[in-house]
N, C-alpha and C positions, 0 to 999 in steps of 0.2 A: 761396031768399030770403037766406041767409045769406051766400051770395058776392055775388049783388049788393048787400047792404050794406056784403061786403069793400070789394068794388073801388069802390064810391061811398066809402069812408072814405079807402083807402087814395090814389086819385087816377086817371088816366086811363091804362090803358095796365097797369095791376095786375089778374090775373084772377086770380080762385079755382078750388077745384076740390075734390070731394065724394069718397072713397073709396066705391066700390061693392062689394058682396059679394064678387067676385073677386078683390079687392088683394091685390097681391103685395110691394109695397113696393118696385117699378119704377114710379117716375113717373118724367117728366122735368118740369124746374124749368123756369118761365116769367120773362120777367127784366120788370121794368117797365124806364120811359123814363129812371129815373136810374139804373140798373145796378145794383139792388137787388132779389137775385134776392124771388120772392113768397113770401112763407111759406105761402101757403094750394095753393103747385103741389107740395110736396116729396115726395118719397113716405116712406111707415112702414119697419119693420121687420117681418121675414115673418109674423110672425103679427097686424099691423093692431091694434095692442089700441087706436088713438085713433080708430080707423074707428066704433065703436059711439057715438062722442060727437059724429060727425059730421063732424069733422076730419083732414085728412091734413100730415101736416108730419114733419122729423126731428126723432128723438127721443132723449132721455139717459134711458138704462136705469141705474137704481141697483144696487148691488152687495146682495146679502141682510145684513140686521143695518143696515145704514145708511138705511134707510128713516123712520124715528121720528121722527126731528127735525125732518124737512120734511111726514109726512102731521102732524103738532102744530105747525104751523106758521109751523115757522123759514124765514123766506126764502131762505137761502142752500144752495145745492148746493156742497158741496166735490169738489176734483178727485178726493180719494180715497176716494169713493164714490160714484164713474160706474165701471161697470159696461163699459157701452161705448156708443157715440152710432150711429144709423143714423139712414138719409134722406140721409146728404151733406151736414149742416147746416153752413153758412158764419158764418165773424164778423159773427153784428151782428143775423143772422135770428131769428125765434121759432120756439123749437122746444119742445116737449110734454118732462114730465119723470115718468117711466114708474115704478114699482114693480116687482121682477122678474116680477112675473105680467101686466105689462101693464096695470094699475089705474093712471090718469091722477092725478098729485098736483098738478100746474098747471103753470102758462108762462110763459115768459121767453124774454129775450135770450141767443143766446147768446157765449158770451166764451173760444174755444178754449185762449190764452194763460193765461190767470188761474188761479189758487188756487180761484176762484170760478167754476165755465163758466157757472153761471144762477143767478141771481136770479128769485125768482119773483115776477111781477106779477098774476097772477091761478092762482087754483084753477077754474076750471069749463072746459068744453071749448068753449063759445058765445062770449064776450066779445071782439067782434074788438078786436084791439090797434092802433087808427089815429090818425088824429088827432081825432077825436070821444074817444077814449079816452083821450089824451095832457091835452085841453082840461077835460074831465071833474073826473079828478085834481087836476090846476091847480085848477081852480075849488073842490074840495071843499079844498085844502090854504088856499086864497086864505080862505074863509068859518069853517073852524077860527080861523084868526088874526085874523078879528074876533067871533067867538064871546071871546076870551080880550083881546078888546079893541085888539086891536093892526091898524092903527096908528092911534095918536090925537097931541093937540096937541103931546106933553109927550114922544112916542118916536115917530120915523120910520125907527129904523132896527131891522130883525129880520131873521128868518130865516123864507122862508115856504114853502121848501121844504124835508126831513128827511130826502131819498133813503127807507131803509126806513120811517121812520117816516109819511110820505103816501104810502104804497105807492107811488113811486118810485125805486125802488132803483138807484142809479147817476148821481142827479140832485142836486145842493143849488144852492137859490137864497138868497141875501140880496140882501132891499132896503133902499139908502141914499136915503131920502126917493122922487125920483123916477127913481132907478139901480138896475138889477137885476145881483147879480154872480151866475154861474153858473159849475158845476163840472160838467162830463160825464165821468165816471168810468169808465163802459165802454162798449165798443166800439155797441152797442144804443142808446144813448141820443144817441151823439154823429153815427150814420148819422140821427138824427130832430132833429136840432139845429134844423133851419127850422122845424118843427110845434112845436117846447117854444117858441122864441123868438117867433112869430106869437102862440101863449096869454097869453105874460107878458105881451104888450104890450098886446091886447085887456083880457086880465082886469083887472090892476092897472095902468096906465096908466102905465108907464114909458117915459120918452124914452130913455135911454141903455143898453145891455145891453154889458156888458164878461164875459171868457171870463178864467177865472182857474183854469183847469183844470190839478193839477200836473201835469209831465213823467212825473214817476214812475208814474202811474196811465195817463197815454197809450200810455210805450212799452211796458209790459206789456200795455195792451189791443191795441196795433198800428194807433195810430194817430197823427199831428201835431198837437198842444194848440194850441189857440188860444192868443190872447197880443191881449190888450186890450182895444179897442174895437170888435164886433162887430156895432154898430147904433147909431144915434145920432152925440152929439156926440165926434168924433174928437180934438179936443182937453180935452177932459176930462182933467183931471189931477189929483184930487183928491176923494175921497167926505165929504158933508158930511150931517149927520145930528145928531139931538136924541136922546138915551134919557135917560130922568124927569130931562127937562126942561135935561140937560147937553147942549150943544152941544160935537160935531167935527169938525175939520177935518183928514182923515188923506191926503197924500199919495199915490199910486197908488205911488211910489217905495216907503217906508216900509213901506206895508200889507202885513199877511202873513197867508195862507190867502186866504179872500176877501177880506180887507180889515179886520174886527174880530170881537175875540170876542163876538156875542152872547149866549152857552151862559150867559157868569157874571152876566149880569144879577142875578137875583137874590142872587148873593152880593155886587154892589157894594151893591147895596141894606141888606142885612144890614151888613154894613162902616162905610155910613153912618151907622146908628143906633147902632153898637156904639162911635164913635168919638169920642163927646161925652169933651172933659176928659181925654182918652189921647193921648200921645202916641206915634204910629205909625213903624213902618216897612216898605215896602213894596218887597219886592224880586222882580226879577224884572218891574220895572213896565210896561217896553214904553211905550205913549202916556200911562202916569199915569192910567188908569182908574180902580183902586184907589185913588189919591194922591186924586185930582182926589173921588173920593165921602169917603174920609174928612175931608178940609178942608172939605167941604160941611155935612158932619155936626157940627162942633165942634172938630175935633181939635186940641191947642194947639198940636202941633207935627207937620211929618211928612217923611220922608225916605226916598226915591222914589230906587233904585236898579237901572240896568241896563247893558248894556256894549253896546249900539247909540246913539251918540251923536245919531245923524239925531232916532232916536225920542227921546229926551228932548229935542231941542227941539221935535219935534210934541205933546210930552207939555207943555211950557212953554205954547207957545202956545195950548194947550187951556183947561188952567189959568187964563190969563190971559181969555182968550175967557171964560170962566164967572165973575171976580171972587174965582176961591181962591187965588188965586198967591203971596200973603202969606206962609202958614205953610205953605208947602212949597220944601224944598230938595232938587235935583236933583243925582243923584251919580253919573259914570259908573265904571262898575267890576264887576269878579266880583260878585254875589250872596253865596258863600259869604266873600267877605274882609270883604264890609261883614256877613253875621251874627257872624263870628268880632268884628270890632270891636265892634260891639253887646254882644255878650257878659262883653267885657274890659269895658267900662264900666257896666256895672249892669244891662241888655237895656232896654227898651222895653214900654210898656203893652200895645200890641196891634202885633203884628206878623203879616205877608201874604210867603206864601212861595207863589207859583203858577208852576211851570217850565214849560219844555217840556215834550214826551213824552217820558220817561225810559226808557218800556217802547211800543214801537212795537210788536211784534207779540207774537203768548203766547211764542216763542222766547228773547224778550225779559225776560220776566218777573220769573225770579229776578234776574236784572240791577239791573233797577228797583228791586224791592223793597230788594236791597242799596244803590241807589242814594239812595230815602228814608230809611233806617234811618242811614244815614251822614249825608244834610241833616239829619236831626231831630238828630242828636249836634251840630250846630251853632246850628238854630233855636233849642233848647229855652233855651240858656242866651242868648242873646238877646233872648228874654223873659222880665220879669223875674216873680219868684216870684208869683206871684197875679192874672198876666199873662195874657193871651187871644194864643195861634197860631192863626192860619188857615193851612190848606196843604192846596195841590189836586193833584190827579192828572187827567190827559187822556188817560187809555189804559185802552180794554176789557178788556187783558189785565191790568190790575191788579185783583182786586176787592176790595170794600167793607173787608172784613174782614182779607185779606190787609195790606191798606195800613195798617189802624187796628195792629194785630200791630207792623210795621214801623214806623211812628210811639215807640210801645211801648218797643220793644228799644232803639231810638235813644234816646230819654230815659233807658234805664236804663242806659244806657252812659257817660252822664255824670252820673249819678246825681240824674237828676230823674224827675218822673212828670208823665205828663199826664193829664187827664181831659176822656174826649170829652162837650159840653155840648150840641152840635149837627151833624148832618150835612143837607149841601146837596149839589143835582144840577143838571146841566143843567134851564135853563127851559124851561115851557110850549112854547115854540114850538119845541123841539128834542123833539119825541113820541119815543117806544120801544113797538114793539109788545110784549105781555105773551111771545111767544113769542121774543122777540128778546133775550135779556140781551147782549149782545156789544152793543145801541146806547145801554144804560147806561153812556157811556164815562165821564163827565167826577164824578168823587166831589170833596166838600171836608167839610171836619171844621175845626170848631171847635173848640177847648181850651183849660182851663184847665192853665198850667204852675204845679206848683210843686217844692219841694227834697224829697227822699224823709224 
């Protein structure tokens, strides 16, 4: 029963196939009609340990001690704890991911190239992984994001897929009103690209699907990224969207990752309300997201700094599109020249320091840390004594505590101090599994600066 469920999910021309008591972990692989060999033909390793769950496919054996994190279940398999891979498994197939005694911990794609060979999508040995399974998913990530309300009149544009967080590991979706922009991060996801793109379009009714997958994560998986328009309207050039009720109009030129950060939502929000009767400065602004909510909020004055010229005038005309464009002046330049000038002239009420990734991988880390503790020796005297910083981090490999440390030292190296009044994370619609800390990526801290 279960293979014919396979091969009716997976499509015509895909057969399965059942280990019997005799397995030896000589199969031979069956290919379907698009040259994807079947995961349910592969055979085991000699001693069968997926045979008893009903399942034959290759398998990634863990090395002893590295078992923990994936049976308490962290999605991710690191390469330096595979053990060794049997069955012949190719890029992109499902293969079973073993405990050294043979005890199944679940299944994924796998990804020979990567730091990462599997991502786990499932723990049980039954769940075929097709497009019923793929459509599933979709759907259950699609009804979380109207569980938390989204999308309504006043925001059209989110994120409604999370990779780990919709147990889809290797996938992000944002939708701009009726444009879906997508990322296929490994090799697994983007051999299924027609099944995830046929869901979106069923589920949430998007006319347009653009492919905004970086190169960097292609050519380590081993494959050619898409680039644009992948459905829909081909001259599309531009993602237009409402969040609480601000209207934009961002360039496909301009836009960067998929196109906007939705993670900070709720810190523009926060930003908003904090901004009545302060005058702001907001560096690091990109389209004036920050600018464009504290001008919303009250703010008397505010000045909106970045060194992509394009983006500040999408960031103008945003501004303008919304009715804030009054009490915001546009500055292109360094970050750190316009907090140092800040600083020479008395700092500013509330000030927003949100960079790039500083710290890209944990490799990275001490990097980073040294690299805040240096901006805060700038920010702090920026704002002025009795003043509110905001400043965020977008890297796992920074954590909470680490960064607030480093904030710290930076103040005390110009001899102020901060005090943290609030800390914000990535929204709602960006989930983290409880076993996942690595998808807690994005921290922000509030603080009060003042003189030691």
């Amino acid at each position: 029963m279960l293979v014919e469920t396979a091969a009716k999910t997976l499509g015509p021309g895909v057969q399965g196939r059942l280990g019997g008591p005799s397995c030896d972990g000589r199969f031979t692989a069956r290919m379907g009609p698009n040259g994807v060999r079947d995961p349910f033909s592969t055979g085991l390793h000699a001693f069968c340990p997926v045979q008893k769950y009903g399942l034959v496919m290759p398998s990634v054996v863990l090395k002893p001690g590295h078992v923990q994190p994936v049976w308490s279940g962290h999605p991710w398999v690191y390469a330096q704890a595979v053990d060794r891979v049997e069955g012949g498994a190719l890029a992109g197939e499902e293969v079973s991911v073993l405990d050294p005694r043979g005890n199944l911990l679940g299944r994924g794609f796998y990804s020979p190239r990567s730091a990462i060979p599997v991502r786990i999508l499932v723990r049980d040995a039954t769940t075929v992984i097709g497009a019923e399974f793929i459509r599933d998913r979709l759907k259950r990530a699609r009804d979380q994001r109207r569980e938390l309300g989204l999308p309504n009149e006043k925001t059209t544009g989110y994120r409604l897929v999370h990779s780990e967080g919709d147990r889809l590991p290797g996938l992000v979706v944002d939708i701009f009103d009726d444009v879906a922009v997508v990322q296929m991060t490994t090799i697994g996801m983007k051999r299924r690209e027609a099944l995830i793109i046929d869901s979106l379009c069923d589920l949430v009714k998007v006319k347009t699907v653009i492919d905004r997958t970086p190169e960097t994560y292609s050519k380590s998986e081993g494959f050619d990224a898409g680039s644009g328009v992948i459905r829909g309207d081909d001259k599309l050039d531009r993602l237009c969207f409402r969040e609480r009720d601000v209207l934009y109009e961002i360039p496909l030129t301009v836009a960067q990752k998929t196109g906007f950060y939705f993670d900070q939502r709720p810190l523009r929000a926060r930003v908003e309300q904090l901004s009545r009767g302060r005058r702001v400065l907001d560096t690091y602004s990109f389209v004036g997201s920050f600018a464009i909510a504290a001008s919303r909020g009250g703010a008397t004055q505010v000045m909106a700094v970045d060194e992509n010229a394009l983006a500040l005038e999408v960031a103008a005309r945003c501004a303008l599109l919304n009715n804030v464009s009054e009490r915001i002046a546009w500055e292109r330049g360094p970050a750190r020249d316009a907090l140092v000038r800040a600083g020479n002239k008395g700092g500013y009420d509330l000030v927003i320091v949100d960079p790039p990734n500083l710290a890209p991988s944990t490799k990275a880390t001490q990097k980073g840390l040294a690299a805040y503790q240096k901006l805060a020796t700038v920010a702090c005297p920026a704002t002025r004594p009795g003043g509110l910083l905001v400043i965020s981090a977008c890297s796992a490999a920074l954590g909470l505590g680490a960064l607030t440390r480093a904030i710290a030292l930076g103040a005390r190296d110009v001899g102020m101090v901060v005090t943290v009044l609030e800390r914000m994370f990535q929204g709602a619609d960006h989930p983290v599994p409880a076993a996942f800390q690595e998808g807690l990526y994005l921290k922000s801290l509030i603080c009060r600066v003042d003189t030691r």
